[in-house]
C-alpha positions as CSV (number, residue, x, y, z in Angstrom):
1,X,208.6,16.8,153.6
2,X,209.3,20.1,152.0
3,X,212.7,18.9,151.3
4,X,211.7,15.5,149.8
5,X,209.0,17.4,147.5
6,X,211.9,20.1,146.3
7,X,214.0,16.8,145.3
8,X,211.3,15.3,143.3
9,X,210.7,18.5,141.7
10,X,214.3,19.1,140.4
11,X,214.6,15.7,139.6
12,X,211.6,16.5,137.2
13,X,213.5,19.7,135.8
14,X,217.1,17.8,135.2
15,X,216.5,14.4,133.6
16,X,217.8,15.4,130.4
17,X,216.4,17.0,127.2
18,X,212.9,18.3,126.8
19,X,209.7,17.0,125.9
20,X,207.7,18.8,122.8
21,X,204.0,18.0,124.1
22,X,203.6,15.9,121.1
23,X,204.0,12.0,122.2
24,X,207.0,12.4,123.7
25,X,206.3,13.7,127.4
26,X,205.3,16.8,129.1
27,X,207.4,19.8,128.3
28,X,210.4,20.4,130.8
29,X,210.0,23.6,132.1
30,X,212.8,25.5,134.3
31,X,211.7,28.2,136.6
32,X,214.6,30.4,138.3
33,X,213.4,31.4,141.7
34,X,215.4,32.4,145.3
35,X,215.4,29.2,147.7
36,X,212.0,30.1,149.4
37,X,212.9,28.9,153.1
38,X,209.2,27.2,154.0
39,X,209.1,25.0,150.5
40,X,205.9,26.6,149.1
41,X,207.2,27.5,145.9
42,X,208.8,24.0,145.3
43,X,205.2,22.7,146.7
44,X,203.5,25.0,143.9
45,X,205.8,23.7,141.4
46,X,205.2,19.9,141.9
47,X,201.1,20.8,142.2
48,X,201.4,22.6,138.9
49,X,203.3,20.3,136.9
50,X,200.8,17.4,138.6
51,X,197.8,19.6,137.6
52,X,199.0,20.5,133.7
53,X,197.5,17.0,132.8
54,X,200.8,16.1,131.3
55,X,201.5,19.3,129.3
56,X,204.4,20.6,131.7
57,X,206.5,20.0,134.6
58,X,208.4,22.5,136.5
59,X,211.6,22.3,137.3
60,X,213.6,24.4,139.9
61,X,216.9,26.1,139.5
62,X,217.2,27.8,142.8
63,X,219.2,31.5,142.9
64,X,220.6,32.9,146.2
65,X,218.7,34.5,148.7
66,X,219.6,38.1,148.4
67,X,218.6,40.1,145.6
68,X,221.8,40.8,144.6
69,X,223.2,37.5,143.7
70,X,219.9,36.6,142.6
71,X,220.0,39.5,139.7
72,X,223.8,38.6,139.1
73,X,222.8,35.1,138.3
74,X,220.0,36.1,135.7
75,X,222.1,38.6,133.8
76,X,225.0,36.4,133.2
77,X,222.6,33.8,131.3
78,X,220.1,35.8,129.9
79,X,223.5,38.0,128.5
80,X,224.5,34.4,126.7
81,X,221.2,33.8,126.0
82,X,220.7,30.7,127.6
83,X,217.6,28.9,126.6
84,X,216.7,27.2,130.0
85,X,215.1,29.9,131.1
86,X,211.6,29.4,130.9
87,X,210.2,31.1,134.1
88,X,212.1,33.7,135.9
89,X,211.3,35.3,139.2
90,X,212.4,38.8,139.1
91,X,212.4,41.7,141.9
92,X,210.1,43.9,141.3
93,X,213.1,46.7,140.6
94,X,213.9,44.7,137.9
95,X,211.2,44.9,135.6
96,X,212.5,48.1,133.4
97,X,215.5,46.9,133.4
98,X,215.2,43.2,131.9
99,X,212.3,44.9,129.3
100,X,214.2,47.5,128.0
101,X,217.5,45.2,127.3
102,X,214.8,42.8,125.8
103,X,215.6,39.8,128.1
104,X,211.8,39.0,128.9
105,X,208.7,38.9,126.5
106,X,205.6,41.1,127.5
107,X,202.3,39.5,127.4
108,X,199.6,40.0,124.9
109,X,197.2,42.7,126.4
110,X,194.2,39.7,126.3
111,X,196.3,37.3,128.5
112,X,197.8,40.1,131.2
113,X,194.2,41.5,132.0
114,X,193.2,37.7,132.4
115,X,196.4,36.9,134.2
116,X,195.9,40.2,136.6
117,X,192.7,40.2,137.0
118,X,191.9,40.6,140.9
119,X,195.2,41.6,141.6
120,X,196.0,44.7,143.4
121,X,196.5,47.8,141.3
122,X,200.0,48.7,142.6
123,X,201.5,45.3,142.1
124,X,200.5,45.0,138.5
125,X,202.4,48.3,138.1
126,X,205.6,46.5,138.8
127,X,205.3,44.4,136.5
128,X,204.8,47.4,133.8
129,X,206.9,48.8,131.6
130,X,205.7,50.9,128.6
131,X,202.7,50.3,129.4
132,X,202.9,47.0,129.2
133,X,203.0,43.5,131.3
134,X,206.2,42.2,131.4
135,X,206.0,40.3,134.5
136,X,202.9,38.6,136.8
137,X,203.0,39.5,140.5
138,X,203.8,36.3,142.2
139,X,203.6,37.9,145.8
140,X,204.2,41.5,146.9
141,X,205.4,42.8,149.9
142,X,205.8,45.6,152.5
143,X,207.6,45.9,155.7
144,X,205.8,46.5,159.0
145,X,207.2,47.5,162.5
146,X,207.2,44.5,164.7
147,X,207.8,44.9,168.5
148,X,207.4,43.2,172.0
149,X,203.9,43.3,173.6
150,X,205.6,42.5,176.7
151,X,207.8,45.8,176.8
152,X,206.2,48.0,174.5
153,X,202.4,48.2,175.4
154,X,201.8,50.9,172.6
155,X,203.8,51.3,169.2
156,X,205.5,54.0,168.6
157,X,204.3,56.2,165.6
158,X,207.5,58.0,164.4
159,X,210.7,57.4,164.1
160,X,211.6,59.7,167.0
161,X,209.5,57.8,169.0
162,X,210.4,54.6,168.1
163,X,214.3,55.4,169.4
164,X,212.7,57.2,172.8
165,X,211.2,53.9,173.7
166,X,214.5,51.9,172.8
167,X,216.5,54.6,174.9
168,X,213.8,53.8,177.7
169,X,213.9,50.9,177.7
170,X,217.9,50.1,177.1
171,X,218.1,52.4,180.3
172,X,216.1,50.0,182.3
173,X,218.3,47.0,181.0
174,X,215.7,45.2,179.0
175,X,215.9,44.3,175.1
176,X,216.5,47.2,173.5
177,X,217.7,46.9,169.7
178,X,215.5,48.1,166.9
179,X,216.7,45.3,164.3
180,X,216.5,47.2,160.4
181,X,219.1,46.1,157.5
182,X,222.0,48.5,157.1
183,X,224.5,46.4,154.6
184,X,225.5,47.5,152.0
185,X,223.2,45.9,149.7
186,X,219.5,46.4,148.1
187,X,217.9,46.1,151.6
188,X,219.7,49.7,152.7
189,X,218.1,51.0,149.7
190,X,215.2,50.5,150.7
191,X,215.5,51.6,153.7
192,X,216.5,54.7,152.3
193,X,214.1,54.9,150.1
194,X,211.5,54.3,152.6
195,X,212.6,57.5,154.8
196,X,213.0,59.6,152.4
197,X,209.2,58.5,151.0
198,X,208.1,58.9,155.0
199,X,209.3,62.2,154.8
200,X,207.8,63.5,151.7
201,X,210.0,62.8,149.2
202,X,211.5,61.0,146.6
203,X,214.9,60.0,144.6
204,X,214.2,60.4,141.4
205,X,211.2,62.2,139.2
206,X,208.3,60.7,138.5
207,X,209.9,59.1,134.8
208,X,213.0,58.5,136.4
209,X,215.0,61.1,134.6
210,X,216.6,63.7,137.6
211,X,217.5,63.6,140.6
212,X,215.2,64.6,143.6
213,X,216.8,64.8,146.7
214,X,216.1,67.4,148.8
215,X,215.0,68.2,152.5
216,X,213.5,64.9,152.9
217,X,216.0,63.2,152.1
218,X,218.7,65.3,154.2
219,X,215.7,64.0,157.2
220,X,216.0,60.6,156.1
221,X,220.4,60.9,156.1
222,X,219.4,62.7,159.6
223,X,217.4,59.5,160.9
224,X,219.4,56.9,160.0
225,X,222.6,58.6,161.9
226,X,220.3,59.0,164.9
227,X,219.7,55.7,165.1
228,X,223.2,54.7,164.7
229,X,224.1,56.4,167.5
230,X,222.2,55.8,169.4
231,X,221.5,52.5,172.2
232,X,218.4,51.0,169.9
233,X,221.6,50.1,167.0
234,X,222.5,46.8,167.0
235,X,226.5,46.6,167.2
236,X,226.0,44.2,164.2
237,X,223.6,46.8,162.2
238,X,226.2,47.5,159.4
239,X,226.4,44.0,158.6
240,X,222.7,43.2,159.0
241,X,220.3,41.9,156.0
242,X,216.7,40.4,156.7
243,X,217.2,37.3,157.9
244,X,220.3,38.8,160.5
245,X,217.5,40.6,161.9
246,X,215.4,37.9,161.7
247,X,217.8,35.7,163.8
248,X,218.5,38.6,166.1
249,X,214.5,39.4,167.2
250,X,214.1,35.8,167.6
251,X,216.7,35.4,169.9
252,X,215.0,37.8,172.2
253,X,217.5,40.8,172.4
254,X,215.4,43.1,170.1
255,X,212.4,45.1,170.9
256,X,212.0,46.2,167.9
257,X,211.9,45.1,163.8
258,X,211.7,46.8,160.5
259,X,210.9,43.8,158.4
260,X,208.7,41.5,155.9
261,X,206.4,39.3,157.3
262,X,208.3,36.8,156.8
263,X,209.4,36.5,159.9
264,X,205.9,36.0,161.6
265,X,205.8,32.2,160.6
266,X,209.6,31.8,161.4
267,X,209.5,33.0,164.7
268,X,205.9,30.7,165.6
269,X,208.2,27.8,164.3
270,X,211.6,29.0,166.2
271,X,210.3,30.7,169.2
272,X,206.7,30.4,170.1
273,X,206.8,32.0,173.7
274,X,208.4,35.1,171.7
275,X,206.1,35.2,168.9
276,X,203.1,35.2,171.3
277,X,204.3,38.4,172.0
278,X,204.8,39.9,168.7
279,X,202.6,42.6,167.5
280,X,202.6,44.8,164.8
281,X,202.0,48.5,163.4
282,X,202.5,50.5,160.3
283,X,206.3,51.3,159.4
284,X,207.1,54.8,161.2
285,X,207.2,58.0,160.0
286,X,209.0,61.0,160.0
287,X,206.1,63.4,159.5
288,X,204.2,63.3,162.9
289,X,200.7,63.3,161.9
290,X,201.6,62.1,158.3
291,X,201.0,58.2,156.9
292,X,204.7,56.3,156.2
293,X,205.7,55.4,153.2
294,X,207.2,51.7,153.4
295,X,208.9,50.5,150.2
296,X,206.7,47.9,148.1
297,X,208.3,45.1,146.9
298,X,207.9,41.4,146.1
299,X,208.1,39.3,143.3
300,X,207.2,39.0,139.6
301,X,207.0,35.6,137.1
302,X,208.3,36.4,133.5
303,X,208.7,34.4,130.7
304,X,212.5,34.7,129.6
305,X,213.1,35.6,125.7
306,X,215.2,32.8,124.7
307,X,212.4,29.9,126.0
308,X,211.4,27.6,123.3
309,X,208.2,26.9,125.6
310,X,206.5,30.9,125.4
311,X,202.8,29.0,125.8
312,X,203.8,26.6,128.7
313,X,205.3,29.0,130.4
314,X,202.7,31.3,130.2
315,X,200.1,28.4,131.5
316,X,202.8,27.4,134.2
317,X,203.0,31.4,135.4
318,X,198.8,31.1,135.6
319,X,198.8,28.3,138.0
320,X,202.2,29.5,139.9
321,X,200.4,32.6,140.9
322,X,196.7,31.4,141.0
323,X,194.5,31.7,144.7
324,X,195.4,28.8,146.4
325,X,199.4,28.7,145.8
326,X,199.5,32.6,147.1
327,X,197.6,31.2,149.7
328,X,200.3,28.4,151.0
329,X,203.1,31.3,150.0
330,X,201.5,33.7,152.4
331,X,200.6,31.5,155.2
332,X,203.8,29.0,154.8
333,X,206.3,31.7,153.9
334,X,204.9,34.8,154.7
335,X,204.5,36.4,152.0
336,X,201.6,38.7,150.9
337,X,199.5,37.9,148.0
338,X,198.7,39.9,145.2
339,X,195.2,38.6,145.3
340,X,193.2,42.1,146.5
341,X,190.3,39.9,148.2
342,X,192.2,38.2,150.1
343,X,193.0,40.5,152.6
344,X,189.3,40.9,153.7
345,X,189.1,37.1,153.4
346,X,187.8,35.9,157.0
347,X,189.2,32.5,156.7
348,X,192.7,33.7,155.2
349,X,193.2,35.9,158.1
350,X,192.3,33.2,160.4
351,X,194.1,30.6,159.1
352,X,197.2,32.4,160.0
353,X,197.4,35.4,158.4
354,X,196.3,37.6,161.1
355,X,197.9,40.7,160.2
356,X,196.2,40.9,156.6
357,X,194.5,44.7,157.7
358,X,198.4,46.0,158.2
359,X,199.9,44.5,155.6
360,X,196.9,46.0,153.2
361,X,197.0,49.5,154.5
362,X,200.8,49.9,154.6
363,X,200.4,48.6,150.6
364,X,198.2,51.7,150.0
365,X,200.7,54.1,151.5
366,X,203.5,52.4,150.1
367,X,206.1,54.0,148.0
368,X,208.0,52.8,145.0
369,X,211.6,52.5,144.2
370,X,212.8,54.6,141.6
371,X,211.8,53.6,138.2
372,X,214.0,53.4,135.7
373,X,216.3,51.2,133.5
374,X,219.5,51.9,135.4
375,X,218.3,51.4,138.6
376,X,220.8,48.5,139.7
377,X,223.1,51.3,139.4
378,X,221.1,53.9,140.9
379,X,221.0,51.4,143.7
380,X,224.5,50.7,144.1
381,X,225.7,54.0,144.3
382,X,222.7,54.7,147.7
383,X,224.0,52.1,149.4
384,X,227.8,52.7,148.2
385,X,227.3,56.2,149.4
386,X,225.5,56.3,152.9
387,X,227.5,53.1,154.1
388,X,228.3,52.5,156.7
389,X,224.7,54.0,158.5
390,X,227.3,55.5,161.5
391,X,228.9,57.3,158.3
392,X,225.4,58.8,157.0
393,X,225.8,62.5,156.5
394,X,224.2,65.4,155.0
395,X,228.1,65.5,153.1
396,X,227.7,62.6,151.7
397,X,224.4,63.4,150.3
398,X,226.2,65.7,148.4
399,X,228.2,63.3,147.0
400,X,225.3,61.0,146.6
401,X,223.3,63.7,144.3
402,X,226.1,63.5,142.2
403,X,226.5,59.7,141.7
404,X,223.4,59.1,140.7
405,X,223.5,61.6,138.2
406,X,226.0,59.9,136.7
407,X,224.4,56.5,137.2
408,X,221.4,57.9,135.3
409,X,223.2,58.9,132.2
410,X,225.9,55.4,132.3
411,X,228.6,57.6,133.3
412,X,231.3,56.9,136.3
413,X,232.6,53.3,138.2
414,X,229.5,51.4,139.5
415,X,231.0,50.7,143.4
């Protein structure tokens, strides 16, 4: 069904010119957004156009999966200035970035506190630059620790303890693995980024103009070699993104998983013995005693500079991220609204979002990536650096210092 409904949205988006909203059809709107695997978004896109009352239909122009490619994609036409690109979904990393080389419009201040309004505080911040909304969060997100209720009867709390249990537990011959991304790509950034946040620090100043690495970030170099060698690493860890660990849990070989919740709905679809079993606990630290500091992340709806359709657009983004379409996403796909109520919403959590109380107190603790213009650099050179995780050392931290201090001021090869 999801498929059929996708078809008959893109079929909407690609039969040719572009209606004006003035007798001659709805205008033809095209909204670039990652291949969301349970069909919500296409499903919010056909509902939107249908509930416009003839003003708009959506069209979608799917991107990759991974963050990369997706960002790779988006450059390249926004750089020739293609004027398709009516909606875009951008990562929240992006948001400086795409502002600052004047790719996306911001929003009149009227419109972004009606368009926000209700939303939680840290995910309108992503979609700030200057002090101004550039981007409306579509979902946010956070990753949780997921493990086996069948071999793990209490989560562990820190990191230490979380590769004492897989150590256990690989000795006894059980599943064993603690599944966590470790390409090199975005997601190893964020992994980064999230030990070195757990640890009490940060990469970069609060305006994003030095570099901060210090002791907490030699910890976080520390933890990720530990767990690399270590039994709990996956022989396929260097190669892993989400989804690879996704896979991997689900085929039972894991007891452990540093994820989105995303993969909550996958496994009840793919595995429901397994995910019967699944429980879930805040991300571990590496401050006994002290709160972790999972990365926040998600997705934001801009309205690219070069659209002849600023107004749709902006009326398509409304609906897009109104209540009941974060609803479907979060419950279909996983993903966690930006909607603040929701998470104390009986009926949301029933209906099969039961880990709402998590997900909300790991998005109070959660920490940001570094803000600033250059950060697809700044990004690039982490995981460049620290890859592969068996290779993570408190030498190459050295080095990394020293990269991004380039990255920072445009200077040196982008790996």
């Amino acid at each position: 069904m999801g498929a059929l409904v996708l078809a008959a949205v893109l079929a909407l988006g690609a039969c040719g010119g572009s209606g004006d909203g003035a007798g001659r059809g709805p205008v033809r709107l095209t909204w670039y957004v990652y291949n969301e695997s349970s069909g919500s978004f296409a499903k919010a896109a056909a509902d939107c156009s249908a509930a416009s009352n003839g003003r708009y239909t959506i069209g979608v122009n799917m991107l990759p999966n991974d963050s990369d490619g997706q960002r790779q994609q988006l450059v390249r036409r926004l750089a020739a200035e293609d004027s398709s690109m009516d909606i875009l979904a951008l990562d929240v990393t992006w948001t400086a970035e795409f502002a600052e080389a004047g790719w996306i419009v911001p929003f009149p201040a009227a419109e972004a506190r009606r368009l926000t309004d209700g939303m939680l505080p840290a995910a309108v911040r992503t979609g700030t630059w200057e002090n101004q909304l550039h981007a409306v969060p579509l979902n946010t997100n956070v990753q949780l620790l997921w493990y086996r209720k069948d071999l793990v009867p209490r989560p562990p709390r820190t990191w230490d303890e979380m590769l004492a249990d897989a150590r256990r537990l690989a000795e006894q011959g059980r599943p064993h693995y603690v599944e966590v991304q470790g390409a090199q790509y975005e997601g190893y950034t964020v992994l980064f980024n999230s030990l070195v946040a757990s640890a009490g620090g940060r990469i970069l100043n609060e305006d994003g103009t030095q570099v901060v690495l210090g002791t907490p970030a030699q910890r976080a170099v520390e933890a990720i070699r530990a767990l690399a060698h270590s039994p709990a690493a996956d022989p396929s860890w260097s190669n892993q993104r989400e989804d690879d660990n996704r896979l991997a849990f689900e085929t039972g070989s894991a007891a452990f998983q540093l994820n989105y919740p995303f993969i909550y709905p996958s496994a009840r679809q793919n595995n429901p013995r397994l995910a019967e079993q699944i429980g879930w606990a805040q991300w571990p630290t590496l401050v006994p005693g002290q709160p972790s500091h999972s990365t926040i992340g998600g997705y934001n709806l801009a309205i690219g500079a070069y659209s002849p359709h600023r107004a749709e657009a902006a009326a398509a983004i409304e609906c897009l991220t109104g209540r009941d379409n974060q609803i479907r996403d979060a419950i279909d796909g996983g993903l966690p609204p930006t909607i603040e109520d929701l998470y104390t919403d009986q009926e949301f959590i029933d209906g099969g979002y039961p880990f709402a109380s998590a997900i909300y107190t790991a998005l109070q603790n959660a920490s940001v990536r570094p803000r600033t213009p250059a950060y697809q650099s700044v990004s690039l050179q982490i995981a460049h650096t620290l890859s592969p995780p068996s290779s993570a050392s408190l030498g190459r931290l050295g080095q990394l210092r020293g990269a991004i201090a380039d990255a920072l001021e445009s200077k040196g090869l982008v790996p």
